[in-house]
MARMAR-522562 format. One record per residue: residue in three letters; x, y, z of N, C-alpha, C in turn. Coordinates in pm, whole numbers, plus 32768, in hexadecimal, padded with zeros to 4 digits. Layout:
MARMAR-522562
ALAXYZXYZXYZ...
end
This chain:
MARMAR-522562
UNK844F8AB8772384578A7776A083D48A30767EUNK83C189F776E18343898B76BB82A389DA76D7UNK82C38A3F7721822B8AAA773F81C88ADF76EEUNK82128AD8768081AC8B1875E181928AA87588UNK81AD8A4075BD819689D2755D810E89C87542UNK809C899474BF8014899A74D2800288E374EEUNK800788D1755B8002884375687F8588207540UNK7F0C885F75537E8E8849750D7E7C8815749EUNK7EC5885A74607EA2889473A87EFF881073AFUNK7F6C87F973DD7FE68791738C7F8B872C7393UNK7F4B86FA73FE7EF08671742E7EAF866973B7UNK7E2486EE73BE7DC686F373337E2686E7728AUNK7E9486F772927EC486F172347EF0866E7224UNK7F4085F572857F4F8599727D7EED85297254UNK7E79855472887E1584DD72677DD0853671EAUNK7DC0859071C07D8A85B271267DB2855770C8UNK7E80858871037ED6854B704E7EE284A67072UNK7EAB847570D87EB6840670FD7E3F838870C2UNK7DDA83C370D47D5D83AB70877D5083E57026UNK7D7E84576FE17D7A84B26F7C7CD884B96F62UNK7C7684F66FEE7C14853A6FCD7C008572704CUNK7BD585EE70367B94866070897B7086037114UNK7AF085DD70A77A5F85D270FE7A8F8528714EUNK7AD384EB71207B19846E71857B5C848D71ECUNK7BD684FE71B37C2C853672347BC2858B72BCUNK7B6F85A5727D7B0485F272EF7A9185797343UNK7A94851872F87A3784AD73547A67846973B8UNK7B22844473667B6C840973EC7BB1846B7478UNK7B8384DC74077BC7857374927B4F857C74FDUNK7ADD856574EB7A668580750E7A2B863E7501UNK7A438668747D7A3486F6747E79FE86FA73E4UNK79EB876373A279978759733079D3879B72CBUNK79B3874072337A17876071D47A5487DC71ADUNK79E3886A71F37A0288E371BB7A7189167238UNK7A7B88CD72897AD888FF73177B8188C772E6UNK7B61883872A37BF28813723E7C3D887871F9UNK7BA3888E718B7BE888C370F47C258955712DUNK7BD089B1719B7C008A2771BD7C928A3271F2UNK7CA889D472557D1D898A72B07D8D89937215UNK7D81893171BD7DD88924713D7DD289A4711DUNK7DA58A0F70DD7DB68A6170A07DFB8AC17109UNK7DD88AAD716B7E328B3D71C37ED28B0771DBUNK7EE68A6271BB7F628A4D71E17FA48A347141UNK7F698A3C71057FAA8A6570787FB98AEB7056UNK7F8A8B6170997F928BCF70977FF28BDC70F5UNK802B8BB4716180998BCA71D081058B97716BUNK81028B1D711981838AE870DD81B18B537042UNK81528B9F702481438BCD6F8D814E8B6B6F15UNK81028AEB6F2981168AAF6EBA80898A3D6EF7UNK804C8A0D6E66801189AB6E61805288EF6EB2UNK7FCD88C96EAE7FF888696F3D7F9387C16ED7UNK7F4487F76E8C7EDF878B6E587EC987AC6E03UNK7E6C875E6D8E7E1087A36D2C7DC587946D06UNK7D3987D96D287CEB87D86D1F7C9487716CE1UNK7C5986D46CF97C0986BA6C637B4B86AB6C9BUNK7B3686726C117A8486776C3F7A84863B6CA8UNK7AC485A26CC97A9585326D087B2C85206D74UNK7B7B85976D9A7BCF85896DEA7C3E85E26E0DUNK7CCE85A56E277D18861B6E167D9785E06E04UNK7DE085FD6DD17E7B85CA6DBA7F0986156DF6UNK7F5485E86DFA7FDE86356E3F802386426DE5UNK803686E66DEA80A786FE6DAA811E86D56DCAUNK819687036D5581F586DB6DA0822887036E33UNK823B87AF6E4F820E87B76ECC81F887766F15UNK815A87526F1B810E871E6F44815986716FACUNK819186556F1C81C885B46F31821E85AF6F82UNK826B86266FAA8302862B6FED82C786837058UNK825386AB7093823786D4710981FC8644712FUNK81A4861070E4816A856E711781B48545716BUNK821E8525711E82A9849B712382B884CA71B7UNK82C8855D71BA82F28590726982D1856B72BFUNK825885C172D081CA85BC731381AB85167334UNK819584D472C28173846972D781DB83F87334UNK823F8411734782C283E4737C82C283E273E5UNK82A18475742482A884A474A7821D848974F0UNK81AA848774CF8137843874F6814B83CB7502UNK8182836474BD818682CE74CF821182C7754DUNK824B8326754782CB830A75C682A483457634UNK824F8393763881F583C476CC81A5835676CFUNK815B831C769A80EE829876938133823076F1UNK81B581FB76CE81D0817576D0823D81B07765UNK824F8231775D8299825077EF824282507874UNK81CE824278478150827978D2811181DD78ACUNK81098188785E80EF80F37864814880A178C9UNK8200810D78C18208808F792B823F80E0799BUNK81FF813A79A38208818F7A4381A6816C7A7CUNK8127813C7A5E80A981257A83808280897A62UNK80857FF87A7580417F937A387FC67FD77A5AUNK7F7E7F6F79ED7EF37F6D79E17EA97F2C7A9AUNK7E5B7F9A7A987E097F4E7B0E7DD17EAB7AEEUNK7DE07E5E7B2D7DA47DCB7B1C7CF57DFA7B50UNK7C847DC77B057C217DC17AFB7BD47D727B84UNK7C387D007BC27BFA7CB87BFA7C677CA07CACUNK7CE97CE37C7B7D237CC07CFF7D6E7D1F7D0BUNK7DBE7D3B7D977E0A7D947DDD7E877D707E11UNK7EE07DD47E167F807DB27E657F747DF67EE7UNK7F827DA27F587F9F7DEC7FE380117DBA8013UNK805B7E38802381077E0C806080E07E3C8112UNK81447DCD814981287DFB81D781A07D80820CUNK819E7DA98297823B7D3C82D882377CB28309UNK82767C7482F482547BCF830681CF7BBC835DUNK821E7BF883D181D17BAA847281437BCB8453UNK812B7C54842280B47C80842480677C2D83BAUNK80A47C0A8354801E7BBE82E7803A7B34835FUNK807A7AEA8374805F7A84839480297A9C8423UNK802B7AD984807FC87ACE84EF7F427B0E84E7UNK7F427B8684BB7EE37BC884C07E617BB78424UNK7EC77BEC83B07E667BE6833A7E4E7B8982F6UNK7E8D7B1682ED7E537A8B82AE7E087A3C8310UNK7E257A3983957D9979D083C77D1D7A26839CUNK7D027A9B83A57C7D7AF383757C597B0582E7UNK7CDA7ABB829F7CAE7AF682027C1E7A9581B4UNK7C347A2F82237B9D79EE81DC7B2A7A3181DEUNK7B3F7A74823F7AB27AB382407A9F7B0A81E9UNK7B077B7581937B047BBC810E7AE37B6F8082UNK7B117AD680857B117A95801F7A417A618015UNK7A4E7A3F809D79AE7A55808A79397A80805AUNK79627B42807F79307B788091795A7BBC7FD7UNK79D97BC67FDD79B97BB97F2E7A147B7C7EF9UNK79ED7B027EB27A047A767E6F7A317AA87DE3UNK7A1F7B3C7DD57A617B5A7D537AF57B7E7D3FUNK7B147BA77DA67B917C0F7DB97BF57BA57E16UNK7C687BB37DCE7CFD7B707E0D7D467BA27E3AUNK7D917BC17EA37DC07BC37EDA7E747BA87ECBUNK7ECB7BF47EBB7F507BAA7EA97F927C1C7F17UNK7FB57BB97F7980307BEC7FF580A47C017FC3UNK80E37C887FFE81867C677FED81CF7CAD8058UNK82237C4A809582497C64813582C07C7D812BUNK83157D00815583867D39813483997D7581B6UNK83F07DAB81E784207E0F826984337EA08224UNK84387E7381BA847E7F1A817284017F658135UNK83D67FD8814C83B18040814C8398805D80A2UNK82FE8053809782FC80427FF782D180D07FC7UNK831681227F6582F8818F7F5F8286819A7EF4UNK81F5819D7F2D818281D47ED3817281EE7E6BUNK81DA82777E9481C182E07E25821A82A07DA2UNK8258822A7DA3829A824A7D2882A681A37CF0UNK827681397D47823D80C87D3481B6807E7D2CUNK819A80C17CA780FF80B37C8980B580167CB2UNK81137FAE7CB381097F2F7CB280A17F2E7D32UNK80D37F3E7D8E808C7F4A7E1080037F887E57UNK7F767F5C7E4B7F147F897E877EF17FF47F14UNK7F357F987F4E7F177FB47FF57F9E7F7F801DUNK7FE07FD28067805F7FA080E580297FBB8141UNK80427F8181EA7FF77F79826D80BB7F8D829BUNK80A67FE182CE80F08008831480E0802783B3UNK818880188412816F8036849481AF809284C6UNK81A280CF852D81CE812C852C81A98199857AUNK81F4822A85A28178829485AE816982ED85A8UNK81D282F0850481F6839084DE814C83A18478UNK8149841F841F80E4840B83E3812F8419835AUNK80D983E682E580F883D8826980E6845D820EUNK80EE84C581DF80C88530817F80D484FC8111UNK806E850480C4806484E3801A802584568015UNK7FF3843780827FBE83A3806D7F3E839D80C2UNK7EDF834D807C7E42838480B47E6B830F812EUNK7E71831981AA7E4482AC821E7DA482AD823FUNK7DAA8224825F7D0E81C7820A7CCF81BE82B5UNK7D43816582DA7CF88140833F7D7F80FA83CBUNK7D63810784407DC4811A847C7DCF807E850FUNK7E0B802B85397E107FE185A57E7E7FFE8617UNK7E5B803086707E88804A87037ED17FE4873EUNK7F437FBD876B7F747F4187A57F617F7F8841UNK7F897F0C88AB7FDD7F12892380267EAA8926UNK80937E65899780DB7E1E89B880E97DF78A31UNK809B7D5F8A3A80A67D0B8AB680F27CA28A95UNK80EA7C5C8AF781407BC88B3780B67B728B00UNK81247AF38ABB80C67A9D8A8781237A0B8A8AUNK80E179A98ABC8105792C8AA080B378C98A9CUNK80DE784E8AB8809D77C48A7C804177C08AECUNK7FB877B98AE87F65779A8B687F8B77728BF1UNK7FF176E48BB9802176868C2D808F76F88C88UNK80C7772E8C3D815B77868C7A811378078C7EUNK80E078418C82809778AE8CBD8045788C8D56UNK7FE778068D407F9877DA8DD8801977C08E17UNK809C77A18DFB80FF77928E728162781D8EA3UNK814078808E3F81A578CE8E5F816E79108EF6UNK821479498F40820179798FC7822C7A138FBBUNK82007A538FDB82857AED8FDD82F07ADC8FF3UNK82FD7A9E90A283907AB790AE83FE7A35904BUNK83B779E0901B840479898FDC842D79AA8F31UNK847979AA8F22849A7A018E88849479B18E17UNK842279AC8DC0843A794C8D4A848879728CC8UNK849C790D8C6F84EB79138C17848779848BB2UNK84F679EB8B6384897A748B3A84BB7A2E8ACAUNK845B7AB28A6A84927A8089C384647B0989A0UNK84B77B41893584BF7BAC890684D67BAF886CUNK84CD7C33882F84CC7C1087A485447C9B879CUNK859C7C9A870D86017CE4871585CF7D09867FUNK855D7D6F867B85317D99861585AA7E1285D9UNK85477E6F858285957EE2855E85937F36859FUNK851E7F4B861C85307FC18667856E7F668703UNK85C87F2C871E85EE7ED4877285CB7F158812UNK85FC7F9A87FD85CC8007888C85467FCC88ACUNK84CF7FBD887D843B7FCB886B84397F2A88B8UNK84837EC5889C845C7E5B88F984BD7E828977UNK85247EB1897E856E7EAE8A09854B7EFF8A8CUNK85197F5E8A4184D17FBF8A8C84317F9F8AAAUNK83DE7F618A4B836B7F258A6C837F7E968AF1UNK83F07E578B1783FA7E118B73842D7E298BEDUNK84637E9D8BDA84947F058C4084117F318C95UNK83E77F7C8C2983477FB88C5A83027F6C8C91UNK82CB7EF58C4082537E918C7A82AD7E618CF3UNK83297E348D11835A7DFC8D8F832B7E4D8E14UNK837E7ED98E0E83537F438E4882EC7F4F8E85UNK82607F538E0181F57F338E4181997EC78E8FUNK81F17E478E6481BB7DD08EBE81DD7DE78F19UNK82647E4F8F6582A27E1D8FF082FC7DA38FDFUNK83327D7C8F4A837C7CFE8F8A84257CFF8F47UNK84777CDD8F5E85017CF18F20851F7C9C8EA9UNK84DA7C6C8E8884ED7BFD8DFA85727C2D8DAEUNK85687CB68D9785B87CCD8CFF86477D1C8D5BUNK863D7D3F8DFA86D67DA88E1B87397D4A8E00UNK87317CA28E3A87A27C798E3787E97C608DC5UNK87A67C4C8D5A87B47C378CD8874B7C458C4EUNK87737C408BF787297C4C8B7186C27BD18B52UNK86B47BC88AEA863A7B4C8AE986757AC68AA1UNK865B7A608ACB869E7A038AA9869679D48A08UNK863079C789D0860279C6895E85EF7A6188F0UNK862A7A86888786247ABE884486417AB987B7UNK85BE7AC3875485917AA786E585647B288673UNK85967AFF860C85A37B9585B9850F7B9785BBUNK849B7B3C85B684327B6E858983BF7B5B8608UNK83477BA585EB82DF7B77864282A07AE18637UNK82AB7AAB85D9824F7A6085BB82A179D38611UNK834479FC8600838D798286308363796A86DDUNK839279F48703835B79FE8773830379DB87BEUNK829079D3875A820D79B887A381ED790A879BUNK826878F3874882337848872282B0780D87A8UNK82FD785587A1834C7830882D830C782788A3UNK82DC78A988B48261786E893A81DE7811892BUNK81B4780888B2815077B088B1819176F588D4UNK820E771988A48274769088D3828976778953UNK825276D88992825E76DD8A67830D76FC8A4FUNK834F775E89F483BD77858A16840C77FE8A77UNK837F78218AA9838E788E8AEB830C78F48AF5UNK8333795D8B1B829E79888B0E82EB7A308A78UNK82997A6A8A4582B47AD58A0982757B588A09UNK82D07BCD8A0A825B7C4989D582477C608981UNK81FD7C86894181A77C6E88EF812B7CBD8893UNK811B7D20883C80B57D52882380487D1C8811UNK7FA17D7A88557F3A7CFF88777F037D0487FDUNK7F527D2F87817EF47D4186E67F687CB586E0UNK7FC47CB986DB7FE47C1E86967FEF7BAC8713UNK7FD57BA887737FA97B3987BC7F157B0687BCUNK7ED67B7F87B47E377B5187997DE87AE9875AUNK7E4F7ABB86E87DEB7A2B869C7E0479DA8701UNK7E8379C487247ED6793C87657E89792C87F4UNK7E4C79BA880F7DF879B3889F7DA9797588A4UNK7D2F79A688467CE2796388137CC078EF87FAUNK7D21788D87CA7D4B782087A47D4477B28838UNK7D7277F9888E7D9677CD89107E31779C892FUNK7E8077B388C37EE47786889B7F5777F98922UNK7F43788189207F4B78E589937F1178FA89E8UNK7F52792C8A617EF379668AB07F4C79F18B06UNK7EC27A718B1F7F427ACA8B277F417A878BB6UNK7FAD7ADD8BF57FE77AE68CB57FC57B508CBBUNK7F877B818D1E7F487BEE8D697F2A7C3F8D08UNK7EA77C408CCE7E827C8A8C357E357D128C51UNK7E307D408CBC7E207DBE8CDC7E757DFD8CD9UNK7F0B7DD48CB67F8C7E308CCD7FC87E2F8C54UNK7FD97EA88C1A80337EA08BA8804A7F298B8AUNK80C47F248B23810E7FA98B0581077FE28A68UNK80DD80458A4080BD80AA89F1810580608962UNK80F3805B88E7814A8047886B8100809B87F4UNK810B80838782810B80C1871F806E80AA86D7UNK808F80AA865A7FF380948601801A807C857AUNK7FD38005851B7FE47FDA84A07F6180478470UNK7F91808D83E37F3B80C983C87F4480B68335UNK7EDA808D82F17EB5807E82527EBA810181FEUNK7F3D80E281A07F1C8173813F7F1B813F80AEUNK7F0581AF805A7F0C81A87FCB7F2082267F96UNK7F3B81FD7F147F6482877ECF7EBF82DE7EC4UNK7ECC83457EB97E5183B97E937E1683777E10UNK7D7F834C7E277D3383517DAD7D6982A17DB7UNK7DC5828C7DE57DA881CE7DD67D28818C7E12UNK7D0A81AF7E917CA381B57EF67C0F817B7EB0UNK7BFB81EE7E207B8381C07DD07B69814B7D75UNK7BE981007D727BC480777D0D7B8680357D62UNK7B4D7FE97D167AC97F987D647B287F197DCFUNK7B8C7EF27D7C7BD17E767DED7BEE7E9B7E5BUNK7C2C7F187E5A7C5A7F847EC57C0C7F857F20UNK7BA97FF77EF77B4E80007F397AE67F9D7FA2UNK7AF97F1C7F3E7AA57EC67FA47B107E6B8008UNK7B7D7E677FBD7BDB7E3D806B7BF57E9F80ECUNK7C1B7F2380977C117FA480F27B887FCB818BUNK7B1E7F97811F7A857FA581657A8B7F2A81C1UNK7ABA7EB181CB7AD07E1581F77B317E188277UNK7BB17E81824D7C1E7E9182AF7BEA7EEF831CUNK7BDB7F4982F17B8B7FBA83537B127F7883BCUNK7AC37F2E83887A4E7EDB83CD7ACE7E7C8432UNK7B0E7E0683E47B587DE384517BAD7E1E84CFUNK7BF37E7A849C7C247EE184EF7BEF7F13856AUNK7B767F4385607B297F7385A47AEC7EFA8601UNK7ACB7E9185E77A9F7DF986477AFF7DF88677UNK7B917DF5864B7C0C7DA786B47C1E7E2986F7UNK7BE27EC486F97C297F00876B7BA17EE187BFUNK7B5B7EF487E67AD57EDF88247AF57E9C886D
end
């Protein structure tokens, strides 16, 4: 039905009877007045009837003419205002990055000063959700950082961070811990809950020590971030990914236990929709994340 339509000619025809001149409808088309008037005459020859008329200094709508407008013109302004709000306007000066609690608050806000620095033009607005923001069909959103370690199709991935998972606690309760003596654990009961039970399984295993056969972990917290403020409380010690324990290390606030030993986890990886990548806000947090990325695996 819709295959023979001259969507061309309707466009060139919309902005002719719209401006009611040739040579206007061809400046805002970017094409030239004789590419219009030809366009009009072949689609007044498809309709068998006049569409304008002719004058020195312009052109007028017939009646025809007036009742293809009214159409035409209808259906342009309702495709217009349907792709206005499938798409907001890119902001000129700032960006949306969705990503999961623990991670903006351990990992990407102690570092975001250094973006604000580096460009004092561009803002920044976080939004920390667990749920899975679909790209393709929520324009609102710049960049999501996702974890994980399936791969994404239809979404450009920017730039990628590697985790592992050690034992981490408060300085003081780490210089006392013993092997054979079992301290109080702390665990997090995320969405992939397997991924910590089995990560304490593993790392036990590999210390040689029984911490976790006789029982589960005493402490368990929906999030990382709780977790990690629990052990910074000397509540125990925790496992831990070394991408979100890393500021708190730093800090001196952590310290790992035997930090040569640890067990395999996943990777936060930065995506965006195709062709988002090139706005300039994008681009320069994208270029900022990737640089960081690359220091914290090193």
């Amino acid at each position: 039905m819709f295959a023979h339509l001259p969507v061309g000619a309707l466009r060139a025809f919309e902005a002719a009877a719209r401006l009611q001149s040739f040579k206007l409808a061809a400046a805002e088309l970017h094409v030239t007045p004789t590419a219009v008037s030809h366009q009009m005459k072949a689609l007044e020859h498809r309709l068998g009837l006049p569409l304008f008329a002719r004058r020195a200094r312009g052109v007028s709508l017939t009646a025809a003419g007036e009742l293809l407008f009214r159409c035409v013109h209808g259906a342009w302004l309702d495709i217009a205002q349907v792709l206005q709000r499938l798409q907001p306007a890119l902001s000129a000066s700032g960006l949306n990055v969705s990503t999961t609690h623990s991670f903006a608050a351990l990992w990407l806000v102690p570092r975001l000063g250094r973006f604000h620095d580096a460009w004092p033009q561009y803002q920044v607005s976080l939004s920390s959700t667990p749920v899975v923001v679909d790209l393709g069909q929520d324009a609102s959103v710049d960049v999501a950082i996702r974890y994980g370690t399936r791969a994404y199709p239809g979404l450009t991935s920017v730039c990628g961070l590697a985790e592992r998972f050690g034992v981490y606690g408060a300085p003081a309760v780490v210089a006392a811990l013993r092997p054979a003596r079992r301290p109080r654990l702390i665990s997090v009961r995320w969405r992939d809950s397997q991924l910590y039970e089995s990560g304490w399984r593993d790392w036990c295993d590999r210390a040689g020590v029984n911490w976790i056969r006789a029982r589960g972990p005493d402490r368990v917290y929906e999030e990382e971030n709780y977790a990690l403020q629990a052990a910074v409380a000397g509540q125990g010690v925790v496992l831990a990914s070394s991408i979100m324990a890393s500021a708190l290390v730093g800090q001196g606030l952590l310290a790992p236990y035997r930090p040569g030993l640890h067990v395999s986890g996943a990777a936060y990886t930065a995506l965006c929709a195709p062709g988002r990548e090139r706005h300039p806000p994008v681009r320069a947090f994208l270029d900022w994340l990737a640089t960081e990325m690359r220091q914290a695996q090193a």
